[in-house]
C-alpha positions as CSV (number, residue, x, y, z in Angstrom):
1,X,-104.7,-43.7,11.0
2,X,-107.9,-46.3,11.0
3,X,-107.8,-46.3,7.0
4,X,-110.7,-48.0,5.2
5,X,-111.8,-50.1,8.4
6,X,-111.6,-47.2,10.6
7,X,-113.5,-44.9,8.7
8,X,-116.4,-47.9,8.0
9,X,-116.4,-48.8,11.5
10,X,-116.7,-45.1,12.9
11,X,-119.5,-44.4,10.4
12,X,-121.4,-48.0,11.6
13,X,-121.2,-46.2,15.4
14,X,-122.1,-42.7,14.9
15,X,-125.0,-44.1,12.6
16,X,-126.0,-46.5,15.7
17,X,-125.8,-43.6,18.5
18,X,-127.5,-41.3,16.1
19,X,-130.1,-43.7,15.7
20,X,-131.1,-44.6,19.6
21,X,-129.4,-41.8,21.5
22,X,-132.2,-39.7,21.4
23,X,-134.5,-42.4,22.1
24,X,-133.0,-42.5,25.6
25,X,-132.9,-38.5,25.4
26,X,-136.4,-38.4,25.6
27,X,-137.3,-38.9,29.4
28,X,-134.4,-36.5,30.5
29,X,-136.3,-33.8,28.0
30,X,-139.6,-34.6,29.0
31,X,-138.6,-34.5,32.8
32,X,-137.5,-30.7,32.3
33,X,-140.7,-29.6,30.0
34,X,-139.5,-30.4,26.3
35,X,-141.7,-33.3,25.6
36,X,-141.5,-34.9,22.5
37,X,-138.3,-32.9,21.7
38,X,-135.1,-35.1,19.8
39,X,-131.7,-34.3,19.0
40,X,-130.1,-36.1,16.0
41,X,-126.6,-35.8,17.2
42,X,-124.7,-38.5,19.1
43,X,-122.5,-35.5,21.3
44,X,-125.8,-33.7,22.2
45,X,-127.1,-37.3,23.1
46,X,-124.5,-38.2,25.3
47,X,-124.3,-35.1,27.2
48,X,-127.6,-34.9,28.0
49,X,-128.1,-38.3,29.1
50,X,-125.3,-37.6,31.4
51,X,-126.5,-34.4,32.1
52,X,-130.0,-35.9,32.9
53,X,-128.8,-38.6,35.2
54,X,-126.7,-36.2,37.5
55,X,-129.6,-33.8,37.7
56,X,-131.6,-37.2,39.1
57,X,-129.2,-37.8,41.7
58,X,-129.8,-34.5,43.7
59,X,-133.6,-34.0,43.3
């Protein structure tokens, strides 16, 4: 339904999230034991920072 601009403008973002998603991925890994551990892939990036950010709120 996007067309051309759609499909440029989805690839722009996923190439953006893939790119500094696991940058912010890597305290939540490290604060569970997998230290210098990255994901390239933006759902998996997501996830865990939301994942990580919960786990924060009840220790």
């Amino acid at each position: 339904m996007g067309g051309r601009r759609g499909a440029i403008l989805g690839a722009v973002t996923n190439g953006i999230l893939i790119s500094f998603l696991p940058a912010l991925l890597l305290p939540v890994l490290g604060s569970i034991g997998f230290e210098g551990t990255t994901f390239g892939d933006s759902d998996f990036g997501v996830v865990g920072i939301l994942l990580g950010w919960l786990m924060s709120l009840f220790n």
